[in-house]
C-alpha positions as a printed NumPy array, in Angstrom:
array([[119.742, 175.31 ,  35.699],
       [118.174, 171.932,  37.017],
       [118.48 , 171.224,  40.019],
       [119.099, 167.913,  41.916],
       [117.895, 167.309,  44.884],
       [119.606, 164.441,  47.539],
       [118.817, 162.785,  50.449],
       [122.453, 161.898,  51.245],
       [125.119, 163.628,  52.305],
       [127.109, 163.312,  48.617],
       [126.579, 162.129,  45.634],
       [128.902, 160.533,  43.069],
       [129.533, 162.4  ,  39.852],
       [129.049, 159.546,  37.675],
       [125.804, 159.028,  39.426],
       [124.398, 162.285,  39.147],
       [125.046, 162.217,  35.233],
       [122.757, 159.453,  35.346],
       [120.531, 160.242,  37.951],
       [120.076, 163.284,  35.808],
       [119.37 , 161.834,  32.781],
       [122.33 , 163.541,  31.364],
       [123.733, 160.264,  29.737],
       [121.928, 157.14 ,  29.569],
       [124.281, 154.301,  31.102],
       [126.976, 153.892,  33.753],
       [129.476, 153.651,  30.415],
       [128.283, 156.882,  28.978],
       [129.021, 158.454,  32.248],
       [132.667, 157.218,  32.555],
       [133.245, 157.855,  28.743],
       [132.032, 161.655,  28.949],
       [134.357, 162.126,  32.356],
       [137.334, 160.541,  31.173],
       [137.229, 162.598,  28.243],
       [136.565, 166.078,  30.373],
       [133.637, 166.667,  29.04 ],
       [132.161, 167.676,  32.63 ],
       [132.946, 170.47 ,  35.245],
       [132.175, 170.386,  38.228],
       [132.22 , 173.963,  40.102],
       [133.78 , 175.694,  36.812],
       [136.382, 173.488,  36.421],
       [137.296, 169.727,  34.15 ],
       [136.808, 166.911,  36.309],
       [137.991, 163.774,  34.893],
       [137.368, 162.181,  38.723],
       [134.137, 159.873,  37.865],
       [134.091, 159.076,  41.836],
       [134.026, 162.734,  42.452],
       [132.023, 163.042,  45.929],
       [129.43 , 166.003,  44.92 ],
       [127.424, 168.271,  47.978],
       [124.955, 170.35 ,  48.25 ],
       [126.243, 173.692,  46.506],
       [128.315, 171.967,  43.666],
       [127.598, 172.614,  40.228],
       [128.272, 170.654,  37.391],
       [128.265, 171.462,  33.721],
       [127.766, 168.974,  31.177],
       [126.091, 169.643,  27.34 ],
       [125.393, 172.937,  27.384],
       [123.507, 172.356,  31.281],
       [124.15 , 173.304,  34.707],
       [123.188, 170.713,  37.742],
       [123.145, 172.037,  40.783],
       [123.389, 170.146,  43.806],
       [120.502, 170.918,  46.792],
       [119.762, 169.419,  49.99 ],
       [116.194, 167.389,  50.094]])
């Protein structure tokens, strides 16, 4: 598990993916989302916006993101 740490009090799920380095562009992101390719806390999340806070974890190719305070 990797785990991302943030400064704010969310972060967007599209954003993580390529804060990450889980996908490389902004279209990768929305393509992988819209096709449920992520969960987020165990579950499909086709919400690109989704507002993400410390404690979340997402799942996306075979890794787990979890969300930390900095």
């Amino acid at each position: 598990m990797e785990k991302i740490a943030i400064d704010t009090e969310f972060i967007k799920l599209e954003s993580l993916l390529k804060f990450a380095a889980a996908v490389g562009t902004g279209g990768e992101a929305k393509l992988a989302v819209n096709e449920g390719l992520v969960q987020v806390n165990g579950e499909v999340c086709t919400m690109r916006g989704k507002k993400l806070r410390p404690g979340d974890r997402v799942y996306f190719q075979n890794m787990e993101y979890e969300i930390v305070k900095a």
